[in-house]
C-alpha positions as a Python dict, from the first residue, in 0.01 Angstrom:
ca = {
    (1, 'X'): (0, 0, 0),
    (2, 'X'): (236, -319, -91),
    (3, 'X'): (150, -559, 125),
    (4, 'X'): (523, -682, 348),
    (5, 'X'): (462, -1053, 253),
    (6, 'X'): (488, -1221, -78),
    (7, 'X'): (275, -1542, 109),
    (8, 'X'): (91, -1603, 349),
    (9, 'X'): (62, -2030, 460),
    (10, 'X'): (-222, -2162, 650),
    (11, 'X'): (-115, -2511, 784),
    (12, 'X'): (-330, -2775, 903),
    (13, 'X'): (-163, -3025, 1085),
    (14, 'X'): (-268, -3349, 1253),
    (15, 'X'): (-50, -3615, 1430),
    (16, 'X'): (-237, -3903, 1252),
    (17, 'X'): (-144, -4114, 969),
    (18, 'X'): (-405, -4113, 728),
    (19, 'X'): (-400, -4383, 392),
    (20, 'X'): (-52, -4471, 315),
    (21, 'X'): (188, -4242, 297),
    (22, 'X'): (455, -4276, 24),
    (23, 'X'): (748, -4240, 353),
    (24, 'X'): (707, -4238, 704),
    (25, 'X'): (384, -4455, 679),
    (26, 'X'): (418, -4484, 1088),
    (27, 'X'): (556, -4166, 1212),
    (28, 'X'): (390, -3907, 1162),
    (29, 'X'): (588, -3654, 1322),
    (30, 'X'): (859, -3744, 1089),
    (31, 'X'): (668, -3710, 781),
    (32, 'X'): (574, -3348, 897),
    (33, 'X'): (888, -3240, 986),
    (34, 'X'): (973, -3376, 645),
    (35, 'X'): (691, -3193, 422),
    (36, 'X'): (772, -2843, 608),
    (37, 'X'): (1165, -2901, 537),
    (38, 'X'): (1042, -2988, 179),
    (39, 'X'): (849, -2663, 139),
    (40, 'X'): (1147, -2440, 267),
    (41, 'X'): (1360, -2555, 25),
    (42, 'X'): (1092, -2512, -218),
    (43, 'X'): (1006, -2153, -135),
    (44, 'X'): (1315, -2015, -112),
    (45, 'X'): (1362, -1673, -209),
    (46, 'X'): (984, -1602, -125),
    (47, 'X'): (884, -1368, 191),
    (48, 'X'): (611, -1581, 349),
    (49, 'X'): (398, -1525, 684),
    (50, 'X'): (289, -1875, 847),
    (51, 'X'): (6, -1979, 1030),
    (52, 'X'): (5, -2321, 1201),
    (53, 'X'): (-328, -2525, 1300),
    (54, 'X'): (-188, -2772, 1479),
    (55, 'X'): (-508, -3021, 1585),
    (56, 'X'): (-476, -3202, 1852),
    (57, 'X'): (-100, -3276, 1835),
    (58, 'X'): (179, -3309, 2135),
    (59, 'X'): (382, -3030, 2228),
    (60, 'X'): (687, -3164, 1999),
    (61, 'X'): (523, -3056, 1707),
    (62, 'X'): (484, -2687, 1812),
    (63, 'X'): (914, -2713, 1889),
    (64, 'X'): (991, -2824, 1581),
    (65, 'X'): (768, -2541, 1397),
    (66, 'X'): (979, -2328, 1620),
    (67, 'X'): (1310, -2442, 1515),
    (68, 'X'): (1242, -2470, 1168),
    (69, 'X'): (1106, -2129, 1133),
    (70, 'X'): (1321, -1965, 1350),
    (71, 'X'): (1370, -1677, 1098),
    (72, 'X'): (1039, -1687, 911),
    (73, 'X'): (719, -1494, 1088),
    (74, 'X'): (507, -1745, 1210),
    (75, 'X'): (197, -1770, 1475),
    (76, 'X'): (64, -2105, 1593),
    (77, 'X'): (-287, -2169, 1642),
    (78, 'X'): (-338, -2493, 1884),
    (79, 'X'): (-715, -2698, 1844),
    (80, 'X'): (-865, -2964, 2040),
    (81, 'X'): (-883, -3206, 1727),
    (82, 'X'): (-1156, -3039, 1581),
    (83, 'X'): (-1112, -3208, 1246),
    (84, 'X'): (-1070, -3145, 877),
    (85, 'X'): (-1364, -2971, 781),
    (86, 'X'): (-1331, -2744, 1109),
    (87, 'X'): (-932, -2687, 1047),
    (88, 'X'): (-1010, -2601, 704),
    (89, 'X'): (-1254, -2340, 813),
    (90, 'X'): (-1009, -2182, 1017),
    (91, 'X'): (-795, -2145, 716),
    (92, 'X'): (-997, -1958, 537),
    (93, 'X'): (-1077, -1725, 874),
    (94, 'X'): (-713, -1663, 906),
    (95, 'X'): (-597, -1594, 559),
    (96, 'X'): (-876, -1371, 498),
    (97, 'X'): (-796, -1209, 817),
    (98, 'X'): (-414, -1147, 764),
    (99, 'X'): (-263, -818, 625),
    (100, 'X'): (42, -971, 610),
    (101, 'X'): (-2, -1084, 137),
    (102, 'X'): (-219, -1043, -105),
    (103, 'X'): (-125, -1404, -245),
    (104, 'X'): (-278, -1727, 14),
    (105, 'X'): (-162, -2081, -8),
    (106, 'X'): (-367, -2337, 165),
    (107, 'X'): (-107, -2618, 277),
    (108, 'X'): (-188, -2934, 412),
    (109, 'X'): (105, -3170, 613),
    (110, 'X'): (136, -3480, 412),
    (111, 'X'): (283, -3291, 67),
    (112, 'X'): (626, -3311, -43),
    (113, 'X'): (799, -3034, -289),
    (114, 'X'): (1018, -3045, -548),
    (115, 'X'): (1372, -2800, -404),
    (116, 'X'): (1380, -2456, -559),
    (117, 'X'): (1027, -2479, -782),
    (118, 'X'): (754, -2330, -538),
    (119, 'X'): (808, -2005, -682),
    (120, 'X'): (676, -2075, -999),
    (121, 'X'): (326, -2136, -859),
    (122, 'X'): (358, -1748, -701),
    (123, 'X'): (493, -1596, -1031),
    (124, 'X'): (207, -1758, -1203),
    (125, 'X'): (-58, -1626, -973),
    (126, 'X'): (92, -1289, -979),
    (127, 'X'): (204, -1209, -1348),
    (128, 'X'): (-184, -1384, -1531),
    (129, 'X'): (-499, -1234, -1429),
    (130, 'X'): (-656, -1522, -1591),
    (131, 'X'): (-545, -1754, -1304),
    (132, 'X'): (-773, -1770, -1001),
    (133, 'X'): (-621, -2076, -840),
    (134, 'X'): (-287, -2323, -857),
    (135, 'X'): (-225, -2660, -745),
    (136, 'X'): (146, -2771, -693),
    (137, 'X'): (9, -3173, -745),
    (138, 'X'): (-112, -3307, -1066),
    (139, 'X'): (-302, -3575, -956),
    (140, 'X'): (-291, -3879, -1134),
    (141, 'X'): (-683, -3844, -1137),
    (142, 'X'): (-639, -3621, -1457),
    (143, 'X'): (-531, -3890, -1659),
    (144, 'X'): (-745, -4176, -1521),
    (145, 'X'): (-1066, -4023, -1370),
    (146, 'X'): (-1417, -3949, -1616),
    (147, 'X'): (-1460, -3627, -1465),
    (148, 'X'): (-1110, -3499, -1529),
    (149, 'X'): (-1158, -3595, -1917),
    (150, 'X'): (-1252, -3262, -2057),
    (151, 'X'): (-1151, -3003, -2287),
    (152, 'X'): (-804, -2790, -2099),
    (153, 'X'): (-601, -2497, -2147),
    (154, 'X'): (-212, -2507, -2175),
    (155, 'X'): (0, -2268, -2050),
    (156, 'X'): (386, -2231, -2071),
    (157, 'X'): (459, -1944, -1808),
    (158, 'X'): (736, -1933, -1478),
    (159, 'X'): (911, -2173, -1673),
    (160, 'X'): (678, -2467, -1665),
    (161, 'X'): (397, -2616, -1816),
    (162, 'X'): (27, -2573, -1617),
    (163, 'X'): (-297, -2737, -1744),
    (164, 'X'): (-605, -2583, -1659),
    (165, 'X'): (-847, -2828, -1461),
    (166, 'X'): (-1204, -2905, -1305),
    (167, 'X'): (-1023, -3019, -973),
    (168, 'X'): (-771, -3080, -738),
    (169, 'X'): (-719, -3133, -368),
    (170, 'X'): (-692, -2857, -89),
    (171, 'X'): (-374, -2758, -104),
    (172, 'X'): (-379, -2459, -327),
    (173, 'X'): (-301, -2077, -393),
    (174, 'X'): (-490, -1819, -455),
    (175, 'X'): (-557, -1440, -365),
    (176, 'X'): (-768, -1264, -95),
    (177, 'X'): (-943, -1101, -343),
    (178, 'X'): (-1063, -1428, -515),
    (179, 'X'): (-1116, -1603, -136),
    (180, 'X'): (-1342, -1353, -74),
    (181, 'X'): (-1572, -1382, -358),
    (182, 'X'): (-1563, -1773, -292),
    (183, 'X'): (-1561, -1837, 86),
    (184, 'X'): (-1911, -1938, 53),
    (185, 'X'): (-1860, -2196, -194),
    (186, 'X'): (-1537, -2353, 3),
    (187, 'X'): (-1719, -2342, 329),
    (188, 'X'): (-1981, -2589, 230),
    (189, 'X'): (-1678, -2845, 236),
    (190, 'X'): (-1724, -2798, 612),
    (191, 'X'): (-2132, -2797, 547),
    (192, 'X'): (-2104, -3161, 392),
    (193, 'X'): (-1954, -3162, 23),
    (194, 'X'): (-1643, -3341, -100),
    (195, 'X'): (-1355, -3089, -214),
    (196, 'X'): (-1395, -3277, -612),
    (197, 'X'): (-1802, -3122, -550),
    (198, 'X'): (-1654, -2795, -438),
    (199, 'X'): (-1394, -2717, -704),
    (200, 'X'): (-1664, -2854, -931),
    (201, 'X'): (-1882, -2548, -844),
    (202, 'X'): (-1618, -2286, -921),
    (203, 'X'): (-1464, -2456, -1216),
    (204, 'X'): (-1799, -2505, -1392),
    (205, 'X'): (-1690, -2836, -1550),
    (206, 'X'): (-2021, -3068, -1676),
    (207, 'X'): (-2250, -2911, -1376),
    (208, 'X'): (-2456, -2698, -1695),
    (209, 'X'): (-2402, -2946, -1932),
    (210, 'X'): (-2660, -3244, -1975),
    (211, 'X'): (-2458, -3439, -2171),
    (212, 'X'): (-2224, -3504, -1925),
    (213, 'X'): (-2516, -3675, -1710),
    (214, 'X'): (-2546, -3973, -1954),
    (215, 'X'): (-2238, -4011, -2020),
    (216, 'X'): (-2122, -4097, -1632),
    (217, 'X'): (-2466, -4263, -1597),
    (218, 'X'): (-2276, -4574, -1539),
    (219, 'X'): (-1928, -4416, -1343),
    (220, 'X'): (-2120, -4436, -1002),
    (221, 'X'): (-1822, -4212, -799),
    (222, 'X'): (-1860, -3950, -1080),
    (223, 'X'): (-2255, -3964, -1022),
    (224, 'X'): (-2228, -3925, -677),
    (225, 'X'): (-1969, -3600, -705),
    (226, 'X'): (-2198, -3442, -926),
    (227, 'X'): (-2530, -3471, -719),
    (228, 'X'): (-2281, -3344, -431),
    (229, 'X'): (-2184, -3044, -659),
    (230, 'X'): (-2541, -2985, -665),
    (231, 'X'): (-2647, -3060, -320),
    (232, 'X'): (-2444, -2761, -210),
    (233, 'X'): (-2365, -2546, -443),
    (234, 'X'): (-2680, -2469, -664),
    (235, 'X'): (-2793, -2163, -463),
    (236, 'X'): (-2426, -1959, -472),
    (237, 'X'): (-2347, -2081, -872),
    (238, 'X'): (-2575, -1750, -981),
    (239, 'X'): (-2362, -1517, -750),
    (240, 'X'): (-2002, -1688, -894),
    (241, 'X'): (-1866, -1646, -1190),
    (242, 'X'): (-1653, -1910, -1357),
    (243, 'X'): (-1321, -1937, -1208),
    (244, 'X'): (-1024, -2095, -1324),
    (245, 'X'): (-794, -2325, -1171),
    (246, 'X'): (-438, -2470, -1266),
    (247, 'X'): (-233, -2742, -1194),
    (248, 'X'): (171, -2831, -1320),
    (249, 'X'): (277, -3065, -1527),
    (250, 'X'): (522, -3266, -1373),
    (251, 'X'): (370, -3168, -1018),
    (252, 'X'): (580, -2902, -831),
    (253, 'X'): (483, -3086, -516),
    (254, 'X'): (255, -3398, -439),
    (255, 'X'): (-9, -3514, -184),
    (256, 'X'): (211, -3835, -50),
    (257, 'X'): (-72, -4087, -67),
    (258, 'X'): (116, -4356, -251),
    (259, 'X'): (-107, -4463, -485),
    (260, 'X'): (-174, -4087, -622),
    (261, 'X'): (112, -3896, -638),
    (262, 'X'): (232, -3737, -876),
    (263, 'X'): (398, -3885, -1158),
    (264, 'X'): (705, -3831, -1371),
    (265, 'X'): (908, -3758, -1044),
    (266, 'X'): (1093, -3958, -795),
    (267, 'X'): (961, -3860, -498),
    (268, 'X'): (1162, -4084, -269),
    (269, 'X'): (1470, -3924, -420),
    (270, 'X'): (1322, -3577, -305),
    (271, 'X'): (1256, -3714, -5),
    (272, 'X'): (1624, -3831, 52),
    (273, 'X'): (1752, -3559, -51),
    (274, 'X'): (1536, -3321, 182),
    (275, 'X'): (1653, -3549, 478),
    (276, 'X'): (1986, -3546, 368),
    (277, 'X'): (2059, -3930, 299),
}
């Protein structure tokens, strides 16, 4: 049976400012409203099911979810600021849980999008078998960071360029299918590991490869995400197989830490234009 629903969205959204935000760096409740108008105009054309964790925030957050998706299915899910390894969990509960798609997207609420492009992540995901997971940010991390220098795959598919990668954040698509064969390996995010250590485990990238152990010998952060990788993952790698993961180049959308996002865009032009200034 075809499931209704090109998408489901599992939001997890907090009233706190964390790092520095490229815009609204004090007001939080107007960089959400912000990121979710952002994403609309992004997903346009796409039949999507919502879920909102909202964590701990006032009731003007759960309003403006209502206005803004007035005409989009949506349920919201209140928590008493249970945090992000807890809010995460109950992503992964709910999207396995829905009948709704057969395509997921894991959404945090400090990304922006680029109008119109979403889409392209979903026609990837749904037209390659080869693709497990996409990533609307290309972190600057994969063209600064040791453990993102590695041998890549290029695609040109949905109109865009997509690199394959070891890693990227939590904001991602993927199906149920896949989620299912890895909720074991994203849960021990909530157990303790760091989501570089997690995608690490499915990706495969330097974990089997000894040489890669010297070679970061003196890269102490790169050290430390690898023993993590390890830490947690060792016992579920046997019962994986290798999964792929890809990311856009220029980023469809970006994590709005302003030291990190993602380049060859002007993301406080998006952000104008999604406020309409």
């Amino acid at each position: 049976m075809t499931a209704p629903f090109d998408l489901a969205v599992a939001w997890r959204i907090y009233p706190g400012v964390s790092k520095k935000p490229l815009i609204h760096s004090d007001d939080k409740f107007a960089l959400v409203r912000t990121s979710l108008r952002s994403f609309q105009q992004s997903a346009q054309g796409l039949k999507i099911s919502h879920h909102f964790i909202l964590d701990g925030c006032p009731p003007e957050y759960e309003e403006l979810i209502h206005s803004l998706f007035a005409n989009e299915k949506h349920a919201i899910i209140n928590t008493p600021k249970i945090g992000n390894a807890r809010t995460f969990a109950k992503q992964i509960e709910l999207l396995l849980a829905q009948s709704d798609a057969d395509v997921v997207y894991f959404s945090e609420d400090d990304y922006l999008y680029r109008p119109g492009e979403f889409g392209k992540l979903h026609r990837l995901i749904t037209s390659d078998p080869a693709v497990d997971f996409v990533s609307c940010y290309c972190h600057r991390d994969i063209f600064t960071h040791p453990l993102h220098q590695h041998e890549r795959t290029v695609k040109y598919a949905a109109d865009h360029m997509w690199m394959g990668d070891s890693s990227t954040c939590l904001t991602f698509m993927t199906t149920k299918r896949v989620l299912e064969e890895t909720r074991e390996q994203f849960l021990t995010y909530c157990a303790g590991s760091w989501d570089c250590s997690v995608w690490l485990g499915l990706t495969r990238t330097h974990l089997l490869n000894p040489a890669a152990y010297l070679k970061y010998r003196n890269h102490p952060e790169s050290k430390r995400i690898l023993r993590m990788a390890w830490k947690f993952g060792w016992r579920r790698w046997p019962f994986l197989r290798k999964y792929s993961l890809y990311v856009p180049f220029p980023g469809i959308g970006t994590h709005l830490e302003e030291q990190f996002v993602s380049p060859e865009t002007d993301w406080l032009a998006v952000a104008r234009a999604v406020e309409g200034r």
